[in-house]
C-alpha positions as CSV (number, residue, x, y, z in Angstrom):
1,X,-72.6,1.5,28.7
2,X,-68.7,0.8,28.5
3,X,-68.1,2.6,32.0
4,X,-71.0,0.1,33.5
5,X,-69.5,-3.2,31.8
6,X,-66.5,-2.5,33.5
7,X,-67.6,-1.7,36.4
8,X,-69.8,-5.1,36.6
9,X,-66.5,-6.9,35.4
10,X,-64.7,-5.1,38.7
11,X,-67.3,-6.2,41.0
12,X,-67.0,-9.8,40.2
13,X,-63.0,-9.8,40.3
14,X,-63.1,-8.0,43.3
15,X,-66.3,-10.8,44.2
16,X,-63.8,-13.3,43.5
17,X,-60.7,-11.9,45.6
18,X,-63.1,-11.6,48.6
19,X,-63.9,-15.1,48.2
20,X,-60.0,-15.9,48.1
21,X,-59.4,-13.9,51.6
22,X,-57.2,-11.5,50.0
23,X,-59.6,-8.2,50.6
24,X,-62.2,-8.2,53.7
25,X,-65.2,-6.0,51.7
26,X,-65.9,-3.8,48.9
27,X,-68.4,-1.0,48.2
28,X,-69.5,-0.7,44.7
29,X,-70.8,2.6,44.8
30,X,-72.4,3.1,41.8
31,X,-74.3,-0.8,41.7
32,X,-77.6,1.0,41.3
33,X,-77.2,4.2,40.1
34,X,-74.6,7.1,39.4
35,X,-73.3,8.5,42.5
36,X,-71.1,11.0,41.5
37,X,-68.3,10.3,43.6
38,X,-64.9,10.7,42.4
39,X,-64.3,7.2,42.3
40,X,-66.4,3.7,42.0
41,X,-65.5,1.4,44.7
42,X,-64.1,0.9,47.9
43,X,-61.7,-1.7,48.3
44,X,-61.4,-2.7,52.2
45,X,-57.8,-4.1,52.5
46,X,-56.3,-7.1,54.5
47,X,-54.4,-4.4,56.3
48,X,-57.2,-2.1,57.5
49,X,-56.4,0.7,54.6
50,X,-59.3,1.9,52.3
51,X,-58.6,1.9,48.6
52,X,-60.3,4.2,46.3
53,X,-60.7,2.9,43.1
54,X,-62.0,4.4,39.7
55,X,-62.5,2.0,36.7
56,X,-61.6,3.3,33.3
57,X,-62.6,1.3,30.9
58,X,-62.1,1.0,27.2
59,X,-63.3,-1.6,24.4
60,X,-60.3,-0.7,22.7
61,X,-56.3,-1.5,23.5
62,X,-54.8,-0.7,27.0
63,X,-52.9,2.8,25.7
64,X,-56.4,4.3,24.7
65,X,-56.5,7.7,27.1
66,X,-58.2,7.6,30.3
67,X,-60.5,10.8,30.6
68,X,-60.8,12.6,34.1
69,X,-62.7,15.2,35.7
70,X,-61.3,18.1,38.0
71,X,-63.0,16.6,40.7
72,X,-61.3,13.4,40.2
73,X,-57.9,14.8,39.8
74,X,-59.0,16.8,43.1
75,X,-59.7,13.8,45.1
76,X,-56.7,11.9,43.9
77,X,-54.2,14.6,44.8
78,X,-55.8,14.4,48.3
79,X,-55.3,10.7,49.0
80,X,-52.7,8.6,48.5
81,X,-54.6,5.5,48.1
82,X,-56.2,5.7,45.0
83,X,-56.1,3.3,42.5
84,X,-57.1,3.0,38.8
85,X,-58.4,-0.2,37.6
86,X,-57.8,0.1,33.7
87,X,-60.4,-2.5,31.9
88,X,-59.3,-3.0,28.0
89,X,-60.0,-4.5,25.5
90,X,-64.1,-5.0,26.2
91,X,-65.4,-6.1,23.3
92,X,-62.9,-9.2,22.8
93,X,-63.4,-12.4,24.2
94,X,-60.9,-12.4,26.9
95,X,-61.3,-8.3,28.6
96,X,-58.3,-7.7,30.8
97,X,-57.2,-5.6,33.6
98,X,-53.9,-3.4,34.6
99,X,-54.0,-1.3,38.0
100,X,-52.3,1.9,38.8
101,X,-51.2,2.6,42.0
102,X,-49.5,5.9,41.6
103,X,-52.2,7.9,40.0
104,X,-51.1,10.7,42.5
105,X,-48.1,11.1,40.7
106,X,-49.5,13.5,38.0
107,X,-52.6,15.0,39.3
108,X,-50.8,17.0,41.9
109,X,-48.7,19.1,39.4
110,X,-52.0,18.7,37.1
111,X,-54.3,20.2,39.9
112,X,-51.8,23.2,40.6
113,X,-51.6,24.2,37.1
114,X,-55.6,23.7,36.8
115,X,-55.8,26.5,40.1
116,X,-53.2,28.6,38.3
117,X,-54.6,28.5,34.9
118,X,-58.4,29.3,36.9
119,X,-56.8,32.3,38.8
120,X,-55.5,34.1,35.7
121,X,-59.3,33.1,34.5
122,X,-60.7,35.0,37.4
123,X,-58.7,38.0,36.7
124,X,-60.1,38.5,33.2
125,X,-64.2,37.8,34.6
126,X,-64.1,34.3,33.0
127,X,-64.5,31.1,35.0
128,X,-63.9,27.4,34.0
129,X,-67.1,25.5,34.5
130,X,-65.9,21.7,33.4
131,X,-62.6,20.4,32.5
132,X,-61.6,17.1,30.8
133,X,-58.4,15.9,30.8
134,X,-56.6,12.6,29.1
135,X,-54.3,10.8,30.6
136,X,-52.4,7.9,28.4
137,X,-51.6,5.0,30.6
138,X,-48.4,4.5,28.8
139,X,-47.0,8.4,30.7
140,X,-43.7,6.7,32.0
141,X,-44.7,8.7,35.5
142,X,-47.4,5.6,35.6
143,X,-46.6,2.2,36.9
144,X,-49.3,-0.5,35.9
145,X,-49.1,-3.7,37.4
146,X,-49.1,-6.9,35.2
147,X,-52.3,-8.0,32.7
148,X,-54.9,-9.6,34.9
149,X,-57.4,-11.7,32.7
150,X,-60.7,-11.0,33.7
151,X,-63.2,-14.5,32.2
């Protein structure tokens, strides 16, 4: 239910900068049901460039950890233009927005320990079938853009 709030809040900011000219489109990808894709929208730039963009989203301060999948951190290590669209502080009156655009930064070296840690798995029979990871936003490898009100 957070997730989806979020995600609704992100549609109608990213409504809005459509509306202002300052993105041509936007695919909300999971507007009517889950679709399992590593990320939730795509942002169509001024400049041509598609950005991937996953909302995490937390009723609770900005520094609460962001959880993500392998196959997030997968797809993230694989393009450069990803973005994270942190939604905090849900439940107040005023929910507000930071935005990562260097994501990349730690899942590579993430996603090469995950595919050593695996291989020394293999060798003993055992395979990983999920993995979780959390990520604070404060990690100084992360650069968040300014607090963007969101109502």
């Amino acid at each position: 239910i957070t997730g989806r709030k979020g995600e609704e809040l992100i549609d109608q900011y990213l409504e809005k900068l459509k509306f202002q000219n300052e993105i041509i489109r936007f695919i909300w990808l999971n507007k009517s049901k889950e679709s399992s894709y590593p990320y939730d929208f795509e942002i169509h730039n001024l400049n041509g460039n598609v950005v991937f963009t996953d909302v995490k989203t937390t009723s609770y301060r900005f520094e609460q950890s962001m959880i993500f999948s392998k196959s997030e951190l997968s797809f993230i290590s694989q393009n450069s233009n990803y973005h994270i669209y942190r939604v905090f502080d849900l439940n107040e009156q005023n929910p507000s927005l930071r935005i990562c655009e260097n994501i990349e930064i730690l899942s590579k070296p993430l996603i090469r320990n995950i595919s050593v840690f695996e291989n020394e798995l293999s060798i003993n029979g055992s395979t990983l079938n999920s993995l979780k990871i959390a990520i604070e936003p404060t990690n100084n490898s992360l650069n968040f853009n300014d607090k963007i009100d969101l109502i």
